[in-house]
C-alpha positions, 0 to 999 in steps of 0.5 A, spaced: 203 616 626 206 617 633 212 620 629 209 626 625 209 631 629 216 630 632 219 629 626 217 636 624 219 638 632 224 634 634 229 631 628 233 637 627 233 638 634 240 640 637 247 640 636 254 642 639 259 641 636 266 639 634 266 646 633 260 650 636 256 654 631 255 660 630 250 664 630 248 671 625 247 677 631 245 681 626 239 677 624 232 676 628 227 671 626 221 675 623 215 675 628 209 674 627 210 668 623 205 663 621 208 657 618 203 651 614 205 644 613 203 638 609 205 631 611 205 626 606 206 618 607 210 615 602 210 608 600 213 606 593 210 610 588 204 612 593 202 618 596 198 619 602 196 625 605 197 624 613 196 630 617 197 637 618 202 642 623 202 649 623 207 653 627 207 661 630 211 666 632 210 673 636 213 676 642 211 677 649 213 681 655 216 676 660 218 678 667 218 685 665 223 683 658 221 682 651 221 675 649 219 670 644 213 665 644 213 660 638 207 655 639 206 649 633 200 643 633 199 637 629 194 633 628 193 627 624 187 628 618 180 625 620 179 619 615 184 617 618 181 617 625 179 610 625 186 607 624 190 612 628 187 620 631 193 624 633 193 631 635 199 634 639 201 642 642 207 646 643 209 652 645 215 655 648 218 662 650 225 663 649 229 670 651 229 674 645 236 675 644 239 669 645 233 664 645 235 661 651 228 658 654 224 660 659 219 655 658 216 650 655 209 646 654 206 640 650 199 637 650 198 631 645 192 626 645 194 618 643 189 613 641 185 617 647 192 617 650 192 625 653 200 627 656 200 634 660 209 636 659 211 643 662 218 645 663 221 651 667 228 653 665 233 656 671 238 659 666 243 662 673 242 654 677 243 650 670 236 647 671 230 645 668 224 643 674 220 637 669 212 636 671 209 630 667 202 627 667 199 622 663 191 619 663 194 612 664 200 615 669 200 618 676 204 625 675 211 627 676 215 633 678 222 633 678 229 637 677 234 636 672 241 639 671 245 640 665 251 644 663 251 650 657 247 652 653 240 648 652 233 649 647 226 644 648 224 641 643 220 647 639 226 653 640 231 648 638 228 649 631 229 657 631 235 656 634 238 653 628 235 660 624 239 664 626 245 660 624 250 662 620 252 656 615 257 659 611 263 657 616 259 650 615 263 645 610 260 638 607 260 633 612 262 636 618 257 634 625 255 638 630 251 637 637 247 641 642 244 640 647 236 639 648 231 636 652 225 631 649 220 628 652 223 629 659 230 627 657 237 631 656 240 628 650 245 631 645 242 629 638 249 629 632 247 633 625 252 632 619 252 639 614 250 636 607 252 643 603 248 647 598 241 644 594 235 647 590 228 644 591 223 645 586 216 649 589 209 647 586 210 653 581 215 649 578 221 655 582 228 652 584 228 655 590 236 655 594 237 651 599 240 648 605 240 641 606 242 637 613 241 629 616 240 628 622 243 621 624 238 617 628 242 611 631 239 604 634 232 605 633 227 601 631 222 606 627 227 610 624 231 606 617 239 607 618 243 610 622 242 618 618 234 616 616 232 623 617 233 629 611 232 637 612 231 643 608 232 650 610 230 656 605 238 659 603 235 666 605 235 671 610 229 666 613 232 659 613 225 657 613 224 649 615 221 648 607 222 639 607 224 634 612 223 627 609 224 620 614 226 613 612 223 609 616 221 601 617 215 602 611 215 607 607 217 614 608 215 620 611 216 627 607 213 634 610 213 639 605 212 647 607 205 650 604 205 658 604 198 659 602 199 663 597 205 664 595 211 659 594 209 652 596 212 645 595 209 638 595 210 631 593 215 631 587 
């Protein structure tokens, strides 16, 4: 279950790339968004309803100039507080244009576990200052640098929005740079072509599918245990991620309450 919230988050993070994507200038995400998530534990022929995320999208004035302001929550769903509570909080605010991050903050509660993250993002030195505490852990403040372009685990997901993947080919692998849980890292991503998802209202709807490649874990099953699917549209909405892991699987779907939604096949 610690794994919910970050296999939204945090499995279509980053890339850079054998060569780097591009980016489509002439498109914006839509701001205000307000994006809703199932979250389903699938084990053979069996479906169970785990949890619930919820992400939205504004803009803010920052420093005087016009920014982004992504925040995101998920939470285990209450019957299943006696086995395992979860709750985590995201939020991030990027430059507007380039997405570039200015700040980042996560809160979750664990099993009665509560971790406090806070990023700030120095664009001129290359250089994140980190504060992290935790319920059972003395708090830490530290400065980390890094080189080129890099996202948090939030604004990596709209980053990948704004791609153009017409100059993507099957197959190819691609990286950037990102930072997750107070570590600079770069996460490999394969291409994996066009696809259609079938919505609760029986609409095969375009998409746009992506594995995301997960070596050495011990939670994850094989080297490329993560799938994902964005809406082939001008909103490259994060429709479904489906994660293999060591029992079972964990399948996130979309839910536009109301208009076109997905679920369990």
């Amino acid at each position: 279950m610690k794994q919910i919230a970050l296999i939204i988050l945090a499995s279509v993070l980053s890339w850079t790339a054998t060569a780097q994507p591009v980016a489509d200038t002439a498109y914006k995400l839509p701001a205000p968004e307000k994006l809703h998530y199932d979250v389903y534990y699938k084990l053979g022929n069996i479906w169970i309803k785990a949890g619930l995320a919820n992400f939205s999208t504004d803009t803010i004035v920052e420093d005087s100039t016009k920014a982004y302001r992504f925040m995101a929550e998920g939470y285990s769903l209450k019957k299943y507080d006696w086995i395992f509570r979860l709750e985590d909080h995201y939020k991030s605010v990027t430059e507007f244009n380039s997405l570039y991050p200015i700040r980042f903050e996560k809160e979750n509660t664990e099993q009665g576990v509560w971790v406090h993250t806070i990023y700030r993002f120095d664009k001129a030195a290359s250089e994140v200052s980190m504060y992290l505490e935790s319920t059972d852990k003395d708090p830490v403040s530290r400065k980390v640098q890094y080189s080129g372009f890099i996202t948090d685990a939030l604004s990596a997901l709209y980053y990948l929005r704004t791609w153009n993947f017409n100059h993507f080919a099957i197959g190819d692998t691609v990286r950037f740079t990102t930072i997750l849980d107070g570590k600079i890292f770069e996460q490999p991503i394969i291409y994996m072509g066009r696809d259609t998802l079938q919505s609760t209202n029986h609409t095969k709807v375009p998409m746009i599918k992506l594995g995301a490649v997960v070596a050495n874990s011990t939670f994850f099953r094989g080297d490329s245990a993560i799938e994902v699917w964005l809406t082939d549209d001008a909103y490259r909405r994060l429709t479904k991620v489906k994660a293999k892991i060591v029992v079972g699987s964990i399948v996130v779907y979309l839910n536009k309450r109301g208009l076109e939604s997905f679920g369990p096949e």
